[in-house]
Every structure is written in structure tokens, then in C-alpha cells.
C-alpha positions as CSV (number, residue, x, y, z in Angstrom):
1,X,123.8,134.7,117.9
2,X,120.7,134.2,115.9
3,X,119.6,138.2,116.4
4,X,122.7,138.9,114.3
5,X,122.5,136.4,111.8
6,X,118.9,138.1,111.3
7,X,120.0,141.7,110.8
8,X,122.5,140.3,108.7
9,X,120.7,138.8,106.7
10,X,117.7,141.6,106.5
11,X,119.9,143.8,105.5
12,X,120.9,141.3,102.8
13,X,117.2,141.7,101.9
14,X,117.5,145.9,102.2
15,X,120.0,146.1,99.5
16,X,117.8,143.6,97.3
17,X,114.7,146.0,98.0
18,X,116.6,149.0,96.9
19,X,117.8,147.7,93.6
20,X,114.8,146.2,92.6
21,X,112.6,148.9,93.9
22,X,108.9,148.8,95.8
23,X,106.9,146.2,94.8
24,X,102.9,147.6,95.2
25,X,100.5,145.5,95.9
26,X,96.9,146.1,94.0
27,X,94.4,147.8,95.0
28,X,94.4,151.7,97.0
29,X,96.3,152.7,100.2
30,X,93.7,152.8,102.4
31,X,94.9,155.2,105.8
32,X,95.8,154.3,108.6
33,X,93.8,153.1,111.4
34,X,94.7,154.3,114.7
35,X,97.0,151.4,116.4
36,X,97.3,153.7,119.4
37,X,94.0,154.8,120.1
38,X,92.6,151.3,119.3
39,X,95.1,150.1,122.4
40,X,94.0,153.3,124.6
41,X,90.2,153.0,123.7
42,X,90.0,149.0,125.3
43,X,88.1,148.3,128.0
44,X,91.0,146.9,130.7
45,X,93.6,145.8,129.3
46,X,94.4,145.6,125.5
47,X,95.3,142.8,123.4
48,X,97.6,142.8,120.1
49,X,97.1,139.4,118.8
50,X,99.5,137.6,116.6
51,X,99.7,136.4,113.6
52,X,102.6,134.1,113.0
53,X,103.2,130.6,111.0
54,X,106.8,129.9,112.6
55,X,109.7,131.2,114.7
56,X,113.1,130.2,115.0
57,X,112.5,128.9,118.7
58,X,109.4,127.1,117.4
59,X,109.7,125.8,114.1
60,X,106.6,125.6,112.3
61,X,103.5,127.0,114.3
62,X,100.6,126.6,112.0
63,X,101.1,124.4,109.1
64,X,97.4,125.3,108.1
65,X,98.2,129.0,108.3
66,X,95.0,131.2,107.2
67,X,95.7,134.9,108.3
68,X,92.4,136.0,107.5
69,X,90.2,132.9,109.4
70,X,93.5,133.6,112.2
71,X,92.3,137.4,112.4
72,X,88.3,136.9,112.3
73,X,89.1,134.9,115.5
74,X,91.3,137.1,117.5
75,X,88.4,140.2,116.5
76,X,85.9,137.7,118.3
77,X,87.8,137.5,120.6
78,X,88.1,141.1,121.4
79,X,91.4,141.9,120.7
80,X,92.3,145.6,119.9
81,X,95.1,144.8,117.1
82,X,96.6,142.6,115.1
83,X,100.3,142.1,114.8
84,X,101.3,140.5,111.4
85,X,105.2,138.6,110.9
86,X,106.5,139.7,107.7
87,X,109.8,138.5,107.4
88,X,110.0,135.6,105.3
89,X,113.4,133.8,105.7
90,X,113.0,133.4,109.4
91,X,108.9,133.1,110.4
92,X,108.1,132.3,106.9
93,X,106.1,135.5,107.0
94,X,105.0,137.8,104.3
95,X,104.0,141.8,103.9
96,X,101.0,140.1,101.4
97,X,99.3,138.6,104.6
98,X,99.2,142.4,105.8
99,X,96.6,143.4,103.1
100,X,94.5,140.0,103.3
101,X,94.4,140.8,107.6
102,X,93.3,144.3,107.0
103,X,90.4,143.2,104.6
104,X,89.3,140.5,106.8
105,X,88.9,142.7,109.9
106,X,88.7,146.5,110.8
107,X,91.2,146.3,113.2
108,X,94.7,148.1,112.9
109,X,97.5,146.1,112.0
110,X,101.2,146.4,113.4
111,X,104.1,145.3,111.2
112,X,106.1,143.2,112.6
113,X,109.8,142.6,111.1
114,X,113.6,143.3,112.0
115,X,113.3,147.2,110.5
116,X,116.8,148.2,109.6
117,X,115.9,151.4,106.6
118,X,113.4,153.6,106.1
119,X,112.2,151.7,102.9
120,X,111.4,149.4,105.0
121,X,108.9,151.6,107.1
122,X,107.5,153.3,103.4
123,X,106.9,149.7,102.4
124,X,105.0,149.1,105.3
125,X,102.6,152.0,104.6
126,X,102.5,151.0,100.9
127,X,100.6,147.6,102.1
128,X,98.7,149.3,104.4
129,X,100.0,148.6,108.0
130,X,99.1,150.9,110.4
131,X,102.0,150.6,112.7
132,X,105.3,149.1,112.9
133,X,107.9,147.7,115.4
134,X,111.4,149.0,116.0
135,X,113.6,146.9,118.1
136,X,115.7,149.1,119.8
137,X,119.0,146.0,120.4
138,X,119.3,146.7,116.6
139,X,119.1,150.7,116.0
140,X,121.1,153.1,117.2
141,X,118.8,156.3,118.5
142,X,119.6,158.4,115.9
143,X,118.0,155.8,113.8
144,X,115.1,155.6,115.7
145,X,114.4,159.4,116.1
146,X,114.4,159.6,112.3
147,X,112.5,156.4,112.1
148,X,110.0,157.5,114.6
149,X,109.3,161.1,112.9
150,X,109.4,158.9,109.3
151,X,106.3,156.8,110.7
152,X,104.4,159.9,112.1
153,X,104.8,161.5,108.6
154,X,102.8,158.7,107.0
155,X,100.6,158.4,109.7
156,X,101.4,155.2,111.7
157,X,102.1,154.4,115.2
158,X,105.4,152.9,116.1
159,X,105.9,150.1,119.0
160,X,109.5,150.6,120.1
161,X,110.4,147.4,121.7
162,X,113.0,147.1,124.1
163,X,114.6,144.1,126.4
164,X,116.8,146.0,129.6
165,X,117.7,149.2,131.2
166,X,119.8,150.7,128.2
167,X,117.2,149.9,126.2
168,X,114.6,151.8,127.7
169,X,116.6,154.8,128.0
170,X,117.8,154.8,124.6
171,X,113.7,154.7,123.8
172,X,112.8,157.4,125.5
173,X,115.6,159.9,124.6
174,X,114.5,158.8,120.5
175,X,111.0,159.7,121.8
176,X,108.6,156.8,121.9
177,X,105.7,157.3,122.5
178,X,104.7,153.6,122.8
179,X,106.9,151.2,124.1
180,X,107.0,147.2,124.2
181,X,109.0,145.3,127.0
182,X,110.0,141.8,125.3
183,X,110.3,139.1,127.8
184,X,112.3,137.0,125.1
185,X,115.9,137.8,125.3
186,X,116.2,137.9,121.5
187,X,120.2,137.0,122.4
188,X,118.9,133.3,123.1
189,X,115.1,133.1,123.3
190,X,115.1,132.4,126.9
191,X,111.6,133.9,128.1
192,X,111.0,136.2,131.4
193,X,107.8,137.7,132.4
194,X,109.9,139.7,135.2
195,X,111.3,141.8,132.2
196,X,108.0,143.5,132.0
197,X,107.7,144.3,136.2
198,X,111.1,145.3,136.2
199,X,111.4,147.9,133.6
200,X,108.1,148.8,133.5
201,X,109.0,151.0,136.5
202,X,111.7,153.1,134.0
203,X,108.9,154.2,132.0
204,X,106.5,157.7,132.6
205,X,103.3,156.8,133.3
206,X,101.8,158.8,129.9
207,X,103.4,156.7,127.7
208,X,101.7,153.0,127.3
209,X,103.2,150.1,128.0
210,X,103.0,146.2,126.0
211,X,104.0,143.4,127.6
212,X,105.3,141.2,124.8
213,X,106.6,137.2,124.9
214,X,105.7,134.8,127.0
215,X,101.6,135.4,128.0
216,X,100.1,132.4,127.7
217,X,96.7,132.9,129.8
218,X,95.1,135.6,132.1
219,X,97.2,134.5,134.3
220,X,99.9,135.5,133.0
């Protein structure tokens, strides 16, 4: 199952992190921009654009991959955020193109990776994201709970992202506060946009809900 070969593998790249230690990039921390409040300030609904070269269902997206040119667009475009692939091995993404997003626009950017530590999270902060995803199909609550009150410490949001029923309950209890409904089983990439009507309706109405996988158009 390629979800498992990914953990696998990131926590291949965990262990690396840890021996080697945080790399920082130049230049000053700047704080953190609100994510949340960016996505409850929109007019209508709110956008989290993407910023992604490749995908394992896709192959290679944008061969002419420009992160900043990619993010000047989606701010025209009025999007509220800006969600940013990191992980290299599988979406030949990279926690560099957070800084070079960040400068480029003044929108908050979300990290997006397969988080398995809490040096993961701190190395998030360190290159300045101002939110992160947790993918609750690979943490246990316990993990998330601590994960959750890690990110608050350092002053980022936290998108917990979740695909069924369990899912969602094993969110909340972990206290989420902001919670993504994938319409991509991550089991085989096969894409619903029911996902998001059908466990929307498990989720209090106080706590926000993003729709992720799958939108194409308004339509959609």
C-alpha cells in the first residue's frame, strides 16, 4: 500500500533528521501568520491553494515548477492560503520552497508532509510555516494530542486531516480544532467528493471544515 511505503520511508528520513540535526535556513523566524483566521476571515468560502510539482498518482505536475510565480497567482486569485508539499522522495517537494512562498506573498502557509515526530513540526516553524497537516490514518491520538498542543506552543494552526468515521472521532477526542476531509482514499488514490457530505455531518458546527482532493471547479 503506497501510504505505508511512505511512513516507512519518512520515518527513514526522521531518524536521518535526528542524527544530523536541524538544518536552518538563513535569514530570521518571522511569526506566524494566522492560517485559521485567514480561512475564517474569507468572504464565502475559503481557498487553500496548492503548491505541488508531482504526486504519486500523477507523476510529474509542473515540470516548470516556480513556487513563488505559482503563489503570486493563487493571491490574485484570492485564495486565503497556501499549502506547500515538502516531502521530497514522493512529490519532489521541499521545506526551501516554504521560505521562497512566504516572501513572495503575505499569505499563511500550511505545511504539507507525512508528519510522523515532533521535529518534524519544530522544523516546520524553523522555515517559517504557519500551519501544518496531521493525517490522522497515520497517528495514533495520543500522538496527535501532543502534536496538536506542540503546534499551539509555537504558534501554528494545525489541519487534522481525516478520510472515514474512525477518523473523525479519533480527531475530535485529540482536539482539533480544524479539520480536513480527504476525498482521496490515501489506501489507493481513488477520489470521492461524497467523503466530504458524508462526514461532514460528524463534525460540531464551531469547528471549520476543508474539503480536500478532488475540486476541480466551482462546481465541484
Amino acid at each position: 500500500m503506497i501510504l505505508d511505503t511512505i511512513v516507512y520511508r519518512k520515518m527513514e528520513e526522521v531518524r536521518a533528521l535526528k542524527e544530523a540535526g536541524l538544518r536552518e535556513p538563513p535569514g530570521a523566524i518571522e511569526p506566524p501568520r494566522g492560517f485559521l483566521k485567514a480561512l475564517r476571515a474569507a468572504a464565502g468560502l475559503a481557498v487553500i491553494a496548492e503548491a505541488k510539482k508531482a504526486s504519486p498518482s500523477k507523476g510529474l505536475i509542473r515540470p516548470d515548477f516556480d513556487p513563488a510565480a505559482i503563489a503570486r497567482s493563487y493571491k490574485a486569485g484570492g485564495a486565503s492560503a497556501v499549502s506547500v508539499l515538502t516531502d521530497m522522495d514522493f512529490f519532489q517537494g521541499s521545506l526551501d520552497y516554504i521560505p521562497i512562498v512566504r516572501q513572495a506573498v503575505d499569505l499563511p502557509v500550511l505545511r504539507k508532509d507525512f508528519i510522523v515526530d515532533a521535529l518534524q513540526i519544530r522544523e516546520a516553524r524553523l522555515y517559517g510555516a504557519d500551519a501544518i497537516l496531521l493525517i490522522a490514518a497515520i497517528l495514533e491520538q495520543h500522538q496527535m494530542g501532543e502534536y496538536l498542543d506542540l503546534s499551539a506552543e509555537l504558534g501554528m494552526d494545525v489541519l487534522v486531516e481525516v478520510h472515514d468515521e474512525a477518523e473523525v472521532e479519533k480527531a475530535l477526542a485529540a482536539g482539533s480544532r480544524l479539520i480536513g476531509i480527504n476525498n482521496r482514499d490515501l489506501r489507493d488514490f481513488t477520489v470521492d467528493l461524497n467523503t466530504t457530505f458524508r462526514l461532514q455531518k460528524l463534525i460540531p458546527a464551531d469547528i471549520p471544515v476543508v474539503s480536500e482532493s478532488g475540486i476541480r471547479d466551482r462546481s465541484d
